[in-house]
N, C-alpha and C positions, 0 to 999 in steps of 0.2 A: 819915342820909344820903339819903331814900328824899327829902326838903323837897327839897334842891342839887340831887340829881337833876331832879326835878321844874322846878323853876326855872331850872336851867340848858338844859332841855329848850326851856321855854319862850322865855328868850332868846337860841335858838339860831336858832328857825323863819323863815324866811326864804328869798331869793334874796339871793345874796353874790356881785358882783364881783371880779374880781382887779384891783388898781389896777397896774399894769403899771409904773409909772413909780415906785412906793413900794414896788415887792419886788426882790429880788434871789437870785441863786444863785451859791455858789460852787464849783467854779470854774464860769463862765456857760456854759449851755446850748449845747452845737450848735444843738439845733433849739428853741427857746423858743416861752411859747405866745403867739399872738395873741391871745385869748380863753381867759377858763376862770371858771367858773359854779359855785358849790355851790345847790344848792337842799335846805335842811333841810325836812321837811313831818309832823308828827304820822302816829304810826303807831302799833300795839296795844301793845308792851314799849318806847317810847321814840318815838325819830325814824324816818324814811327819810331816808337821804341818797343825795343824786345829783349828781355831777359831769360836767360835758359842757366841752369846750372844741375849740378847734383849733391848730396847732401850726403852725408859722412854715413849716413843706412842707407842708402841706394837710392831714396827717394828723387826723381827729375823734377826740375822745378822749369815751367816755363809760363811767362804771362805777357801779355804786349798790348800796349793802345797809342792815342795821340800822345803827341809831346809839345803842347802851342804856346809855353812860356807867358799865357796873358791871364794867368790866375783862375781859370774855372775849372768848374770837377765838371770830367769825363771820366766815365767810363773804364776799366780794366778786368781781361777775363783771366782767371789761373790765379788771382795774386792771393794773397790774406787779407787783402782790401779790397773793397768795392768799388771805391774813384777817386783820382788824384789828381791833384792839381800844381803845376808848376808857374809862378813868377818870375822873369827877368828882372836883376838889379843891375848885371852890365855885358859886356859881350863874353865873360867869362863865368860870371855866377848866376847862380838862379838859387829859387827856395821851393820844398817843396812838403805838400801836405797830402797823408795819405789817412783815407775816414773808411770804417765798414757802414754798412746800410743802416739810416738813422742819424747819421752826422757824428757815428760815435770816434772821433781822433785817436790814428793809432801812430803816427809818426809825424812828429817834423822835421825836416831836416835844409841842409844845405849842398850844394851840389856847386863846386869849385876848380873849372880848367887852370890846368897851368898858362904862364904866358908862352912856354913854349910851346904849347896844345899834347905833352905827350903823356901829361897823367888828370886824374880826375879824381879827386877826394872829396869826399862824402861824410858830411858826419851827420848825428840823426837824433833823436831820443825819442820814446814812446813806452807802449805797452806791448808786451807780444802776445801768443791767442791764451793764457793765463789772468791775464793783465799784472804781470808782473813788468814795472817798469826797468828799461832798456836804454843802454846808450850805447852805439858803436861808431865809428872812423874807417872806414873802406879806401884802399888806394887803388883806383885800376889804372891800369896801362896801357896805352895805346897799341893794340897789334899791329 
């Protein structure tokens, strides 16, 4: 596992787009975002990942922690969750689970490179802070 790891690591790194016009949520956002950024960047047990964006009322949205592809919850500050946890399936896909404090599950999703590393689609389902359940499909772009 430790190779997928590795290499999915590797075509993960990057600044990622949100292509706004090729994602969607269901049911559609109140406040959607105008903007929103992944930035993966090598780190000592895997990635750093950091999310920044801005939300259709002005709101900035920014959160970031590890990124170790081996299934455990860590950590995350800024998010609507408290720690999440990503799994490697191959050097392009990963799964990921996102919980508030308590184990309470607010997302799962899937997280899928291209084989040509220049988009990254996302699909998800949960609850949002309502707990109205949720499904969206995000495409970001490689900058």
């Amino acid at each position: 596992m430790g190779n997928v790891v590795a290499k999915l690591a590797e075509n993960s790194i990057g600044t990622w787009k949100l292509n706004l016009a090729k994602s969607k949520r269901t049911p559609p956002s109140p406040n959607p975002p105008t903007t929103f950024i992944i930035v993966y960047e090598a780190a000592d047990e895997g990635l750093k990942g950091t999310v920044t964006g801005q939300m259709e009322d002005g709101t900035t949205i920014h959160f970031a922690g590890p990124v170790t592809f081996d299934g455990k919850e860590y950590p995350v500050s800024g998010a609507p969750w408290d720690t999440y946890s990503f799994t490697a399936i191959d050097a392009h896909t990963c799964t990921f689970v996102d919980k508030k404090t308590g184990g309470k599950l607010l997302v799962l999703g899937r997280q899928v490179i291209s084989e040509d590393g220049r988009t990254i689609t996302i699909t998800s389902e949960g609850t949002d802070a309502d707990g109205t359940p949720v499904a969206a499909l995000q495409v970001y772009e490689k900058q």
